[in-house]
N, C-alpha and C positions, 0 to 999 in steps of 0.2 A: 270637587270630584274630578273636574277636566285635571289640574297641577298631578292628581294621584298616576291619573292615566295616562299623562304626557312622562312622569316617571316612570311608569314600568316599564313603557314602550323605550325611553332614552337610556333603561339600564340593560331590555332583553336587547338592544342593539349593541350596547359595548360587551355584554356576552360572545353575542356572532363575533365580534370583534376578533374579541381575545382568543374563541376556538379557531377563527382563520387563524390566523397567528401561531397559535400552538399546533396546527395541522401543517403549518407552512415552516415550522422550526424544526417538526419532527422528520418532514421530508428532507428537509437540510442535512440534519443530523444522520440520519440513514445513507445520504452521497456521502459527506465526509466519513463514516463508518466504511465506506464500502473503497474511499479513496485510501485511507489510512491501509485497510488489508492489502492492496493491490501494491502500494507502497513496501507493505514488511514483506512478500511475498517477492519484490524485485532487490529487495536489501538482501535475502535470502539467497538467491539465486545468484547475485552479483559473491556474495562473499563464497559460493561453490565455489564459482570459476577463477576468483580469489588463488581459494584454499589447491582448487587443481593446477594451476599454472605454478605458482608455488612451488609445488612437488615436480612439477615436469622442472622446472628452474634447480630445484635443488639435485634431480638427478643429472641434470646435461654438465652440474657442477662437479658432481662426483662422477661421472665418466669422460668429463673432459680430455685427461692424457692420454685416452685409449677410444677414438671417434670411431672406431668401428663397432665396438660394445653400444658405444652410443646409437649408431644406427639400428644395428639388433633390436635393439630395448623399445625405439618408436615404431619398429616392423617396416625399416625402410630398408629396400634391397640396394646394394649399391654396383 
C-alpha cells in the first residue's frame, strides 16, 4: 500500500512539474510573440522611410539641372 502512495505522490509531482514548465513556456512564448510584432512593426516603419527618402532621391534627381524648382518643391525659400 505504502509503493502505491509513494507513486501517486512521485507522479502528482512531475505533474506540478510539467504545468511549471508549460506555464513557464507559455510565458516565453507570449515575450517572443510580442518581440516578433515589435520587430515587423520596426521593419515597417524602416521600409517607409525607405520608400520616402527614395522619392525625395528620385525627385532632387529629376530637378537637379534646375536647383531652384528643386528648392520650390522641398518649400525652401532661398
Amino acid at each position: 500500500m505504502q509503493s502505491l502512495a509513494a507513486e501517486v505522490v512521485a507522479l502528482e509531482e512531475k505533474v506540478l512539474q510539467v504545468r511549471s514548465r508549460e506555464i513557464r513556456l507559455e510565458k516565453e512564448t507570449g515575450r517572443l510573440k510580442e518581440g516578433v510584432q515589435q520587430a515587423e512593426q520596426q521593419l515597417q516603419s524602416s521600409q517607409q522611410d525607405r520608400a520616402s527618402l527614395q522619392a525625395t532621391i528620385d525627385m532632387l534627381q529629376v530637378c537637379q539641372p534646375c536647383p531652384c524648382k528643386m528648392f520650390m518643391l522641398l518649400g525652401i525659400q532661398k
